[in-house]
N, C-alpha and C positions, 0 to 999 in steps of 0.2 A: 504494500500500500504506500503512495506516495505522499509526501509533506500534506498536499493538497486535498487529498482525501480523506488523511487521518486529521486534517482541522476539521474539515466538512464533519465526520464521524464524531468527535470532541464535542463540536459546539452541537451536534442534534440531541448525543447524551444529555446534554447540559440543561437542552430543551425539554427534554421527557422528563427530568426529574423536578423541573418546574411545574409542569402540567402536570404530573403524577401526585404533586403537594398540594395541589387547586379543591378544594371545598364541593365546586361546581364546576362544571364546562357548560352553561346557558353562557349565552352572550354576554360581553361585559368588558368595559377597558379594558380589561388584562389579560382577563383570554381571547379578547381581539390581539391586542397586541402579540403576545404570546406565539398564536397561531401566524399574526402575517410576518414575524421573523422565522417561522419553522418553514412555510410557503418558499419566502425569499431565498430560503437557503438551497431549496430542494428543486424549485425550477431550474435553476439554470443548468443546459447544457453540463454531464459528471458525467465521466470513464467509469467511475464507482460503480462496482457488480455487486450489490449488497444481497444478493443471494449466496455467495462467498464468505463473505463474511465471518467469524469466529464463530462460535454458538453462543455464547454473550451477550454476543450482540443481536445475533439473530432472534435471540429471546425477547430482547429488548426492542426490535424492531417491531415483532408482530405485537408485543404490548402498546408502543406507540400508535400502531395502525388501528387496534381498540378505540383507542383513547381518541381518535382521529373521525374515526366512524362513528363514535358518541357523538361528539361535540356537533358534527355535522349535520345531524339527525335531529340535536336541539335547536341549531342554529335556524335550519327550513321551519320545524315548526311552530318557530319564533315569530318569521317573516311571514310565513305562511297566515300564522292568526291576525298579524295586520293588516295584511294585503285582504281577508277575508272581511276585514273591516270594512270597506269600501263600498261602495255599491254596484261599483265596476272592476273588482279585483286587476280583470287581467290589462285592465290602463294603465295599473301604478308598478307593474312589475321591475320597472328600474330602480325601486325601493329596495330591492334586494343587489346586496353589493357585489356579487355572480353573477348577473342579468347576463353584463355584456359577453361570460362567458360561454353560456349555455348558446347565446347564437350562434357562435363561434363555431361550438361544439356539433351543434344541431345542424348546421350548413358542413360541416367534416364529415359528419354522419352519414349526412344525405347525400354526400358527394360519392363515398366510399361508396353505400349501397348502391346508388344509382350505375357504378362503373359494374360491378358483381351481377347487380339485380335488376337487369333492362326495365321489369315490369312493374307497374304500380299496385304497391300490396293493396289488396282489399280491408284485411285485418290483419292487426299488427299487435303481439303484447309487447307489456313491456314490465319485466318482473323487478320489481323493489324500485315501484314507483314512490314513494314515499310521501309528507306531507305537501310538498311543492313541485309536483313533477313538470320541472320545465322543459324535460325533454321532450315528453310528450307533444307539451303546449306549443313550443317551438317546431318541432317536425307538424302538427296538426295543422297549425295555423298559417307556414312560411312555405311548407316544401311537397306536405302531403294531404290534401286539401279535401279530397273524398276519400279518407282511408279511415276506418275505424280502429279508437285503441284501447286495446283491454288492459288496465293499468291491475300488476297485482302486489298486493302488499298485504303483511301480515298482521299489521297492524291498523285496529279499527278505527284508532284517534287520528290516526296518520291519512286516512282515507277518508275519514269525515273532512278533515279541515281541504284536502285536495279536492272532493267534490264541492265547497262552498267555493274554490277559487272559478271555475266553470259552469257553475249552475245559473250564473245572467248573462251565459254568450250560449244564444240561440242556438249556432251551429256548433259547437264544441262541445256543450252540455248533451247533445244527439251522440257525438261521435268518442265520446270519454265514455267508456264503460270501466267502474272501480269493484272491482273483485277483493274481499278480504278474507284472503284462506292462504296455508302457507302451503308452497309455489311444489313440495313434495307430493302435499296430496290430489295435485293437478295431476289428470291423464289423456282421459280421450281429448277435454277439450285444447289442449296440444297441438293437436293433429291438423287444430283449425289453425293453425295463422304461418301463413306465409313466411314472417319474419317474426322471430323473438330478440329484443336486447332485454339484454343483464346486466341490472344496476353494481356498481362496484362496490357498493355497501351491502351485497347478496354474498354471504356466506365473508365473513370477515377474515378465517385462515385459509389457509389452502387447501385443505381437508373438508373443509366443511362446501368451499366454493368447488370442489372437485367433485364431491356430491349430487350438487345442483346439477353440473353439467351432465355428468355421466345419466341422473334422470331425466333431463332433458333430450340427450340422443334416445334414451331406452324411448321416448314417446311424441318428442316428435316427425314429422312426414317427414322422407328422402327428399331430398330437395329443397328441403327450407333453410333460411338462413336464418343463421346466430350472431349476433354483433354483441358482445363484450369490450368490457372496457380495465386494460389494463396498466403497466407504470412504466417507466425505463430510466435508468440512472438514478440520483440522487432522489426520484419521484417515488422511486419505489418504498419509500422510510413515509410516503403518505396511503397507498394502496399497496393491495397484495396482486403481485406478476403473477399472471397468467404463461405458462409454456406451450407452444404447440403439442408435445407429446401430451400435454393435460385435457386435451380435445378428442380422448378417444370418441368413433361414431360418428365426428363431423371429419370435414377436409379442407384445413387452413387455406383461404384464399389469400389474407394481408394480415400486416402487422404495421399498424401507421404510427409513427410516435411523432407528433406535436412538439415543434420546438418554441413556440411561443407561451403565453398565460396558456393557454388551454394544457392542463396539467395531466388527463387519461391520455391514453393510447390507448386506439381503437381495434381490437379484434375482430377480422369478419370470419364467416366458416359456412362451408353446407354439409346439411346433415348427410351421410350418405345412405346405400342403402345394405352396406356389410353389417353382420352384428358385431356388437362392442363388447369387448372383455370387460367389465367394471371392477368395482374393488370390492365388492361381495363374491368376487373368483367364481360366479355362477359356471356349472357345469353347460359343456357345450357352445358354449361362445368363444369368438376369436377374436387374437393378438392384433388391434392394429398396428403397421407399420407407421412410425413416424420420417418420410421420407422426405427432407429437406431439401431445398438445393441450394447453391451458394448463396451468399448474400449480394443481394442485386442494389444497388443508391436507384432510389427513382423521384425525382424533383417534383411537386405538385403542391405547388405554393410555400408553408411551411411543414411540410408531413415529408416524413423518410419510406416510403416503400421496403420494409426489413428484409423480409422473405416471401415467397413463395413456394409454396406446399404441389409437389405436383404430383398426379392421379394416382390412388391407389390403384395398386397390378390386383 
């Protein structure tokens, strides 16, 4: 590890043990602050593999990413209740200090799918929509304009407050459908949607986000796409990285990493139609191959092109 990445590593300990001392993580000067120096440190452009990393720290990483996924979860349904105040929620959405992100995000999104996914989904989920789903809002509203979304979350307070932000826009309140059931005990209705994205706040270790997915291939249709949302470099100390091999069942199309504010990297995948060996070692099911091929640079605005996955034989 070099000078520069063992400061980066220093000063983010430094930051977990502040916030691991915090009373709360609601909003508040401090754990504003707090958090936009943990941000700061962790967007920029880092060589740092913090999957490598010692065990330590790795421990200490996935605690951070806890503590990361709380705070944010209070933070939306923070803004989420004011914005709800309103009479026209989705006017004041630039109240929220994100806004401009999610556009960002939402136009990356739709970009990626649109190059993968010629066709315009009909319905669309989108699992661990949470109290403020802007991405929904944003893809509904800017990019996918007759597509219905089935937002699901596991939480009911979380979905009450998100149906108050859509319930006084005529056409979105039609086209938001909020589902609160956890996203396991989903199955046939799977099979309906075209495209599913996975919030990065679904399944907060790898274990638990490896889960998700592996259920998600078990049920839904050949051919559908998966858009996840995963981390790279110093980002990954705010989410948990996603690996191609961790996609058994689908077949990695991209891996985009954002090098501006938009802080995810976007996963796309289609399901395919081999069976997937899962981590319940079910009898009968097969080993997919994770076949990679070099890393390819592909320029398209600020997004890197990582890799491409090509056909399973």
């Amino acid at each position: 590890m070099g000078c520069q990445e063992a400061e980066l590593v220093s000063t983010v300990c430094e930051i977990y043990e502040k916030l691991s001392r915090l009373e709360s993580l609601k909003p508040s000067k401090e754990v504003n602050k707090i958090f936009t120096q943990l941000v700061e440190m962790c967007v920029p452009p880092s060589p740092i593999e913090v999957t490598k990393l010692p065990k330590h720290l790795q421990e200490m990483r996935c605690k951070l990413i806890k503590i990361c996924g709380e705070a944010e979860g209070l933070m939306e349904s923070h803004y989420s209740a004011i914005l709800g105040s309103f009479e026209s929620p989705l006017d004041h959405l630039d109240l929220f200090p994100y806004h401009t992100n999610y556009i960002k995000l939402g136009q990356l999104e739709f970009n990626i799918l649109s190059k993968h996914y010629p066709h315009v989904p009909t319905q669309i989920a989108f699992v661990g929509s949470g109290p403020l789903p802007l991405t929904s809002v944003v893809l509904a509203s800017k990019h996918l304009t007759n597509t219905t979304f089935h937002n699901y979350d596991i939480d009911e307070s979380a979905n009450s407050l998100a149906t108050k932000l859509v319930s006084s826009d005529a056409d979105l309140s039609k086209r938001m459908v909020f589902h609160t059931t956890n996203i396991m005990n989903v199955t046939d209705a799977l099979k309906e949607y075209e495209v599913v994205f996975l919030a990065a706040l679904v399944g907060m270790d790898k274990d638990a986000k490896i889960q998700v997915i592996d259920h998600l291939a078990k049920h839904m249709s050949p051919g559908a796409t998966l858009m996840l949302r995963s981390a790279h470099g110093a980002r990954a100390f705010l989410y948990p990285v996603i690996d191609p091999c961790d996609l058994r069942g689908f077949e990695v199309l991209s891996i985009y990493h954002p090098t501006d504010e938009v802080i995810n990297s976007v996963v796309i995948a289609r399901k395919t139609a081999i069976p997937v060996h899962t981590h319940d070692h079910t009898r009968g099911t097969m080993f997919l191959s994770c076949k990679c091929s070099e890393i390819k640079p592909f320029n398209h605005g600020n997004m890197i092109e990582e890799l491409t996955v090509e056909d399973l034989a």
